[in-house]
C-alpha positions in Angstrom: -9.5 20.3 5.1 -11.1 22.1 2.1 -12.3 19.4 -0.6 -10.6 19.7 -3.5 -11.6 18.8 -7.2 -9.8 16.8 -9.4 -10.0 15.6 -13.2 -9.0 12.2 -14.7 -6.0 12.0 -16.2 -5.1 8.6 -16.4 -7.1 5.1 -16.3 -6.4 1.0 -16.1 -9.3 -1.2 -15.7 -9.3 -3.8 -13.9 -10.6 -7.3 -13.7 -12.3 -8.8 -10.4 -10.2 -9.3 -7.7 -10.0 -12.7 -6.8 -6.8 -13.9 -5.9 -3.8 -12.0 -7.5 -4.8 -9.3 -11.0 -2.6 -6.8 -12.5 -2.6 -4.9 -15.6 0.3 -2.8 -17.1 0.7 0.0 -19.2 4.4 1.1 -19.7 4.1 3.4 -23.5 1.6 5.3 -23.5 0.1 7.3 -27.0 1.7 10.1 -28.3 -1.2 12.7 -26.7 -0.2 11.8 -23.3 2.1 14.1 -22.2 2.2 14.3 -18.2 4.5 12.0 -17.4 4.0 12.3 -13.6 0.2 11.2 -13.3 1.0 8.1 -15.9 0.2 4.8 -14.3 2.4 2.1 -15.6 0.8 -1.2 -13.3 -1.7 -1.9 -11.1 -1.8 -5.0 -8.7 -4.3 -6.0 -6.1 -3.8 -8.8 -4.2 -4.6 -10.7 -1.0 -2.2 -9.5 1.9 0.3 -13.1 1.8 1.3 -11.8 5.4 -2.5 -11.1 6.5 -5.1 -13.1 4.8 -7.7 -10.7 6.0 -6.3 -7.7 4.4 -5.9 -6.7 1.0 -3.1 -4.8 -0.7 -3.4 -2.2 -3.3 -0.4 -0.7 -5.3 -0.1 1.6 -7.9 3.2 2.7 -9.9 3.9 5.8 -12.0 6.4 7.3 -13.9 7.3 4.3 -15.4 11.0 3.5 -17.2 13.2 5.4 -14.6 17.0 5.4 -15.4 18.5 4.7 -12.1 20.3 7.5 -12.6 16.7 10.0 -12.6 15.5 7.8 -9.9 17.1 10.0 -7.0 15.4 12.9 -8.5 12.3 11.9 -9.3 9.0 13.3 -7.1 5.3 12.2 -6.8 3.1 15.3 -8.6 1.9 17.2 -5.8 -1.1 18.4 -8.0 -1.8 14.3 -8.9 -3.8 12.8 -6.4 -3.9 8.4 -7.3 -7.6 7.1 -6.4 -8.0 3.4 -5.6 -11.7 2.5 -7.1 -13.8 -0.2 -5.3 -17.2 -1.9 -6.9 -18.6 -4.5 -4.4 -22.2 -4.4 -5.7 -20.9 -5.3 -9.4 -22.6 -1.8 -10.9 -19.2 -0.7 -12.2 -19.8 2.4 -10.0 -17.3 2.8 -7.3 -18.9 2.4 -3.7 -15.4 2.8 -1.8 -12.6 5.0 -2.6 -8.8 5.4 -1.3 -7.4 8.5 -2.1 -3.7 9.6 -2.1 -1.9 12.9 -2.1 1.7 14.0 -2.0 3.5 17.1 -0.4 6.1 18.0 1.7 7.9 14.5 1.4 4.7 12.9 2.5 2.1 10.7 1.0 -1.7 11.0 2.6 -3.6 8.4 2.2 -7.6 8.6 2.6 -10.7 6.3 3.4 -11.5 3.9 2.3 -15.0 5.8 2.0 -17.6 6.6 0.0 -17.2 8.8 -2.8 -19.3 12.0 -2.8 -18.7 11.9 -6.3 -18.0 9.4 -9.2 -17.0 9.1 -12.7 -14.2 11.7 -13.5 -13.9 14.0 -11.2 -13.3 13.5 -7.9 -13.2 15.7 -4.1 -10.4 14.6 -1.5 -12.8 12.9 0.9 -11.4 13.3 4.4 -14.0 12.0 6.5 -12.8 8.5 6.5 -9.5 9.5 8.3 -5.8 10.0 7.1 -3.0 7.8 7.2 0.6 9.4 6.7 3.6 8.1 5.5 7.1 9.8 5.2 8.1 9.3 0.9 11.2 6.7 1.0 14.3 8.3 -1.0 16.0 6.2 -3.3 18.7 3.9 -1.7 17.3 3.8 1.7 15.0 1.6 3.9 11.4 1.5 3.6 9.7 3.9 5.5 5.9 2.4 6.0 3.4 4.3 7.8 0.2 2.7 9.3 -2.8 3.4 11.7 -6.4 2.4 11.5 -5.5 -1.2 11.0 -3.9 0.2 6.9 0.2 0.1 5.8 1.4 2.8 3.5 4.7 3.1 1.4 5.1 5.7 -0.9 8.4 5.2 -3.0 10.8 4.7 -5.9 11.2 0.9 -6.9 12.8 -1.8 -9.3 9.6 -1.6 -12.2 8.2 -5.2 -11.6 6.9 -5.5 -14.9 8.3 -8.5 -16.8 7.8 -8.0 -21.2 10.1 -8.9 -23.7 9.8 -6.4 -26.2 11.8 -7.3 -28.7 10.3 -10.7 -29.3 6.7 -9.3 -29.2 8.1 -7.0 -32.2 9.0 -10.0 -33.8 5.7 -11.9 -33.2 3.7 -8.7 -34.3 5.9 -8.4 -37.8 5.0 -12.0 -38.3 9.1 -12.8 -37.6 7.9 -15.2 -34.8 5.1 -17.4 -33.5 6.0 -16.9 -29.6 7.7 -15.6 -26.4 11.0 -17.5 -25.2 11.6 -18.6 -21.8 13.0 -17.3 -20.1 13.1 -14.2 -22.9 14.5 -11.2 -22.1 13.4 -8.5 -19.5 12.8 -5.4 -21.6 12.5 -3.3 -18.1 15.4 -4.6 -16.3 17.2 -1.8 -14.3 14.5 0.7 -14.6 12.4 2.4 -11.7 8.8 3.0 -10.9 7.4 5.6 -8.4 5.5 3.2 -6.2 2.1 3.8 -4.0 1.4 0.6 -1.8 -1.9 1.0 0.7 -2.7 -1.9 2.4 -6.4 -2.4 4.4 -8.2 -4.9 6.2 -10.7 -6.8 4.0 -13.4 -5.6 7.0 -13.1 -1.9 5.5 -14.2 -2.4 2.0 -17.8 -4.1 2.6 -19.2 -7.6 3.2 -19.4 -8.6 -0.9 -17.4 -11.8 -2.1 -16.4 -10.1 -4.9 -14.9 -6.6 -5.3 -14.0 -4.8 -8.6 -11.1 -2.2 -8.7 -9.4 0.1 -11.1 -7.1 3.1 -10.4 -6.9 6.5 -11.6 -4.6 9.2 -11.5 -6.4 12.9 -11.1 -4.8 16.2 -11.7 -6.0 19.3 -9.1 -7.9 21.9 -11.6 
């Protein structure tokens, strides 16, 4: 397959990844205007089926009416990159790669990156692992080979923020959340991109830092 370039578009940082971390990012600033490459969460966890495998997921296109939901597609031009540090540099050593067409996500690598920083080639040389793109309403279709799981897919947004009270707090109305407060994303849909790999594939280090970008084909 030809390598391909691709430019940053999006970015969450992420802290190390020891036990479960997340970070969220459902309204983004005014300048960002490509809705299809914005990441709203990104979670990286121990498998809790496999504890020596470790899952990686990525949502976009954040704040789906259920009624968009059927009709909403991954970018084929977006490819989402999965970024792995296990020497603590804040380079990535390791990347997983995904791109979208033809009703299929195509997951790469893990491997090594034969570039870093904000651009980015499709690095194929680790091998490919397919996975048919659920449609709304029906069963999970997972793909796996090479000892990796892939779902590509729309899904209930996990995110849990009350938004009005954190308006409050901010205009000085309040001092705290309520519990349980009030699910500001209830009944709204995320694209979803779930790649799960054994822990043998991303090095030997204790410790692994991770972030995730979304990068658009130029």
């Amino acid at each position: 397959m030809k390598k391909k370039h691709l430019l940053l578009t999006a970015l969450i940082l992420l802290a190390t990844t020891v036990g479960i971390v997340w970070a969220a990012d459902h309204i983004d600033a005014p300048g960002v205007t490509s809705t299809t490459s914005d990441i709203t969460d990104f979670y990286a966890f121990q498998s809790p089926e496999n504890p020596e495998n470790m899952v990686f997921v990525a949502n976009l296109q954040g704040l789906l009416a259920p009624a968009a939901t059927a009709d909403a597609r991954f970018d084929e031009q977006v490819m989402v990159e999965f970024n792995i540090d296990n020497n603590g540099d804040a380079v990535e050593d390791l990347v997983i790669q995904a791109t979208f067409k033809d009703g299929m996500a195509r997951v790469y690598g893990p491997a090594a990156p034969s570039e870093t920083g904000l651009v980015s080639r499709v690095e194929t040389d680790g091998g490919m692992v397919e996975a048919g793109i659920t449609s709304y309403g029906e069963p999970a279709i997972i793909g796996s080979d090479k000892g990796m799981k892939v779902f590509a897919g729309p899904r209930d947004d996990p995110f849990f923020f009350d938004f009005a009270q954190y308006s409050e707090i901010i205009a000085g109305n309040a001092s705290s959340f309520n519990n349980p407060g009030s699910d500001t994303f209830a009944g709204t849909n995320v694209l979803s991109l779930v790649v799960e790999v054994p822990k043998s594939m991303l090095g030997s280090a204790s410790t692994l830092n991770t972030w995730v970008e979304s990068k658009r084909k130029i």
